[in-house]
C-alpha positions in Angstrom: 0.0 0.0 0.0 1.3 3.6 -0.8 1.8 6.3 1.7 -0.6 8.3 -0.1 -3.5 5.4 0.2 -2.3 4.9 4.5 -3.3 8.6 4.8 -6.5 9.4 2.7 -9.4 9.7 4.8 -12.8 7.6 4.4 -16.0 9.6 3.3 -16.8 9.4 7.0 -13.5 10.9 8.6 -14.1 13.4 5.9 -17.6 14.2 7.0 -16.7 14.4 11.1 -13.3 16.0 10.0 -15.4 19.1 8.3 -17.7 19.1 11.1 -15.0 19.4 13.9 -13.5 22.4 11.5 -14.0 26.5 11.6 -12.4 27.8 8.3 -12.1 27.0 4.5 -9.8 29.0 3.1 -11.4 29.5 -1.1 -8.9 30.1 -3.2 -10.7 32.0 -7.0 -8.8 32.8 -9.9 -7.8 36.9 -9.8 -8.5 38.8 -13.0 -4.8 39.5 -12.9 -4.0 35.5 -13.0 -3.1 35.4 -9.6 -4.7 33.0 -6.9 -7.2 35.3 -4.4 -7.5 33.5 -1.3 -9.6 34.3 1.3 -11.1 32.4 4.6 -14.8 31.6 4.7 -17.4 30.3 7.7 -18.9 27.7 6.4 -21.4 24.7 6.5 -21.9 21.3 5.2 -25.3 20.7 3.3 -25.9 17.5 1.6 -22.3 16.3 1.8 -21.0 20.1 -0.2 -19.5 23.3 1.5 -21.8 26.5 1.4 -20.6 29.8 2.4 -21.8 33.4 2.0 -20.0 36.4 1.3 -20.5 40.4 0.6 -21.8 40.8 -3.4 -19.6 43.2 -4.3 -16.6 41.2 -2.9 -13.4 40.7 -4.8 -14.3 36.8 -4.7 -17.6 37.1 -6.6 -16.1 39.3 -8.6 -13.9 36.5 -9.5 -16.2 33.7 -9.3 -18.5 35.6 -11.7 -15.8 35.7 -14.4 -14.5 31.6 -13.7 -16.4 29.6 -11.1 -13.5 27.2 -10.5 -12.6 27.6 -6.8 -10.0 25.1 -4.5 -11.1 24.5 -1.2 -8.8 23.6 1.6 -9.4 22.8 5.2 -6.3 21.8 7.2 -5.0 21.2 10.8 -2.0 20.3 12.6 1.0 21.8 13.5 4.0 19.0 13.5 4.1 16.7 10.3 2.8 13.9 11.9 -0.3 15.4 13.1 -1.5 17.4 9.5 -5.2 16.9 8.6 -7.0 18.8 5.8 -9.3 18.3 3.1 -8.5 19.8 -0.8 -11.6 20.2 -2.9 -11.6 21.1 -6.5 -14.9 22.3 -6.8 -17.5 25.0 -9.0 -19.0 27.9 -7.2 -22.6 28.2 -7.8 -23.6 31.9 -6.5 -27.1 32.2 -5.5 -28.9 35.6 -5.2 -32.4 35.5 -3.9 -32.6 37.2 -0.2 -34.2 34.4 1.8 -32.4 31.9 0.3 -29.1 33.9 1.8 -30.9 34.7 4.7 -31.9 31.2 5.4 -28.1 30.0 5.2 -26.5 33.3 6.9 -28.8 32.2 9.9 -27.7 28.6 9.6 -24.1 29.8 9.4 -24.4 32.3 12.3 -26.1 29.7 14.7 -23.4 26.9 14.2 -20.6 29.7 14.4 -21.9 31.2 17.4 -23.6 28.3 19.3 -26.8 30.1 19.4 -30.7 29.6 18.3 -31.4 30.9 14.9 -33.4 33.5 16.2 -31.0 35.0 18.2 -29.6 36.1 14.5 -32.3 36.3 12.4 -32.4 40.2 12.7 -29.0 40.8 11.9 -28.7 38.1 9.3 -31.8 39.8 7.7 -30.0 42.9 7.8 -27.1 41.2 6.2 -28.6 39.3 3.4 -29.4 41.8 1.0 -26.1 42.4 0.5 -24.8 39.1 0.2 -24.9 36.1 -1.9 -24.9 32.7 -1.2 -22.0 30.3 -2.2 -22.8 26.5 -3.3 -19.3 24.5 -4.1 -20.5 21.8 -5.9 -17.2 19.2 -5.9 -15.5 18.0 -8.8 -12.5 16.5 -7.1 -11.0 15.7 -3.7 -7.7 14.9 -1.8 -7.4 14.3 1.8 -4.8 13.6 4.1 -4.4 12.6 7.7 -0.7 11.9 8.6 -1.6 10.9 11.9 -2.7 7.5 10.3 1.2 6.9 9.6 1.5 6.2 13.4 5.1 8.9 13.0 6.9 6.4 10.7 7.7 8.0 7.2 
């Protein structure tokens, strides 16, 4: 067995790994051709990432030009303990107010530990201005070194 199949994760470490996790860091294609990366809160809906982000942003800016994004979600600070989670996805934006409002509240309450409507105000402030993010996968690498048991 390679060292590469002893340290990809099953669909379920995956799933729990994404769960335990705060920040995916989206990385768009710049109109310049240089990577834009930026941390996003997110959550996990059917199995795919969804975040939400300001309309006029630089990343829906770029997203609106090429919808190819890379997700990665990594932990770990020594070699043998690195976790993380590479998606090669599409970025489906999606515009209508409650349906941004809907997951800004569901974003806010898993963020914060609080009830939906302890946010529902704010996020209904928010919405207007925003636009919801679908990542809709197309590929996938994972990693968890701590599977190696610290032999390389």
């Amino acid at each position: 067995m390679s060292r590469r199949d002893q340290i990809t994760m099953s669909d379920e470490d995956v799933a729990g790994f994404l769960d335990e996790q705060r920040v995916v860091v989206c990385a768009t294609n710049g109109r310049d051709g240089w990577p834009h990366l930026m941390p996003l809160w997110y959550v996990v809906r059917n199995g795919e990432l969804w975040s939400w982000t300001y309309a006029k942003s630089q990343k829906v800016r770029n997203l609106e030009r090429d919808d190819h994004v890379t997700l990665q979600v990594e932990t770990g600070e020594a070699y043998d303990q690195l976790r993380g989670v590479m998606i090669k996805a599409r970025a489906v934006l999606h515009r209508e107010t409650p349906d941004v409002a809907a997951l800004g509240t569901e974003i806010f309450a898993r963020y914060t530990g609080g009830q939906a409507e302890d946010v529902r105000d704010m996020v209904a402030a928010q919405a207007p201005k925003r636009v919801a993010v679908q990542f809709v996968a197309e590929g996938i690498a994972t990693w968890d070194h701590r599977k190696l048991g610290g032999t390389y």
